[in-house]
KOLLUM-267857 format. One record per residue (C-alpha): x, y, z; residue number from 1; residue in one letter. Coordinates in pm, whole numbers, plus 50000, padded with zeros to 5 digits. Layout:
<<X,Y,Z>,NUM,'A'>
...
//
This chain:
<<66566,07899,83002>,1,'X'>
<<66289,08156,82911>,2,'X'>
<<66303,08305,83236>,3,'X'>
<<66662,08423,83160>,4,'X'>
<<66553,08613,82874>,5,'X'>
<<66250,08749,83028>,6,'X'>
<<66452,08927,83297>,7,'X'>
<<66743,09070,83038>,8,'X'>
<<66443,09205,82834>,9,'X'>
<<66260,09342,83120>,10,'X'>
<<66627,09498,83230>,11,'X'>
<<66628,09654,82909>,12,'X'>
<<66289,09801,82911>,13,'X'>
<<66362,09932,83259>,14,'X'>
<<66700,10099,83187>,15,'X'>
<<66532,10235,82855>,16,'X'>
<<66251,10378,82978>,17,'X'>
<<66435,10567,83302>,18,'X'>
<<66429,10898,83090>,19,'X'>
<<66715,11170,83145>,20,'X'>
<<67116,11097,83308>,21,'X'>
<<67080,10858,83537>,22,'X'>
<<67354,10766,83785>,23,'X'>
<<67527,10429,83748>,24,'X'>
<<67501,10387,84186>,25,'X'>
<<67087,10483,84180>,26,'X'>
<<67012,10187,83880>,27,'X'>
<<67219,09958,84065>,28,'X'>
<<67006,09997,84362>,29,'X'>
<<66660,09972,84177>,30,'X'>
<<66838,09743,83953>,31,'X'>
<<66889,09500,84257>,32,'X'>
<<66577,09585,84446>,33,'X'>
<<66384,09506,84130>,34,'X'>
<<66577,09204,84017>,35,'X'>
<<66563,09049,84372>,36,'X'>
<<66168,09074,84328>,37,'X'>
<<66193,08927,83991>,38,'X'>
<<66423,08624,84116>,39,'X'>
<<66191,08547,84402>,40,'X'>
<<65844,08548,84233>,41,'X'>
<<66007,08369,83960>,42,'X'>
<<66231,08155,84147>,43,'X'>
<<65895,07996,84348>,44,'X'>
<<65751,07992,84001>,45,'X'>
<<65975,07763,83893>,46,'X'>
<<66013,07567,84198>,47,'X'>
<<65624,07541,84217>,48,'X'>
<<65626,07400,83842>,49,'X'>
<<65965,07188,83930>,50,'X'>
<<66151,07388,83670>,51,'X'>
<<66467,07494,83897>,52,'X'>
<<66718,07625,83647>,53,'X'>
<<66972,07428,83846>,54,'X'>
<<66782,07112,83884>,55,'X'>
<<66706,07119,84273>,56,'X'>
<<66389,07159,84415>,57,'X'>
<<66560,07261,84777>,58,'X'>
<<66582,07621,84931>,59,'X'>
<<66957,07640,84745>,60,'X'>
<<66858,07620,84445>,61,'X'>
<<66569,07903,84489>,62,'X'>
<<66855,08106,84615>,63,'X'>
<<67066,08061,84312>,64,'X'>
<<66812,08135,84127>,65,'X'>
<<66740,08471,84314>,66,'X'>
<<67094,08598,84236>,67,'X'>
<<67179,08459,83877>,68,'X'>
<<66824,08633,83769>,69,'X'>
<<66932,08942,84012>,70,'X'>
<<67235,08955,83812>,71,'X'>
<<67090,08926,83464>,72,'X'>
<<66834,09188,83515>,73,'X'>
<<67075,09498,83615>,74,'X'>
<<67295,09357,83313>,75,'X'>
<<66972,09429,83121>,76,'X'>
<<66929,09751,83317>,77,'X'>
<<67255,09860,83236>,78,'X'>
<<67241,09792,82864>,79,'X'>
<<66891,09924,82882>,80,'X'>
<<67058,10248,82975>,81,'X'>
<<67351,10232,82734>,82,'X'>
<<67108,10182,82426>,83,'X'>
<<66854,10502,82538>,84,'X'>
<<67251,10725,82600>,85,'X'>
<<67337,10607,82226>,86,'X'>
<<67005,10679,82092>,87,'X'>
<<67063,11116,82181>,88,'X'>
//
């Protein structure tokens, strides 16, 4: 469960910190490129400590982990990005 909001708050870091306009197409490719890093090392994290966020220990489940953490880190980078537009 903690690596969920690990990701979402490293998301939000990155879309923070990416100073100036920033195009919606160029964070969703770092956003995925990153995130897809994230959910591997993490994903064989958790499968080397048997904590699979779906309960498997099997290839499948490191997969689904790859894309549901893939997923929650551009949400993070996105909101990341909303909060530094609000903050001008």
């Amino acid at each position: 469960m903690w690596f969920y909001i690990l990701v979402i708050l490293l998301g939000l870091v990155f879309g923070y910190m990416r100073p100036g306009k920033e195009s919606k197409l160029g964070l969703l490719k770092n956003g995925i490129i990153i995130g897809i890093v994230l959910g591997v090392v993490l994903g064989l994290v958790g499968w080397f400590l048997n904590m699979s966020f779906f309960g498997t220990s099997s290839w499948l489940g490191i997969v689904w982990d790859i894309i549901i953490l893939t997923v929650l880190f551009i949400i993070g980078v996105f909101l990341g990005d909303l909060i530094e537009g609000m903050r001008r």
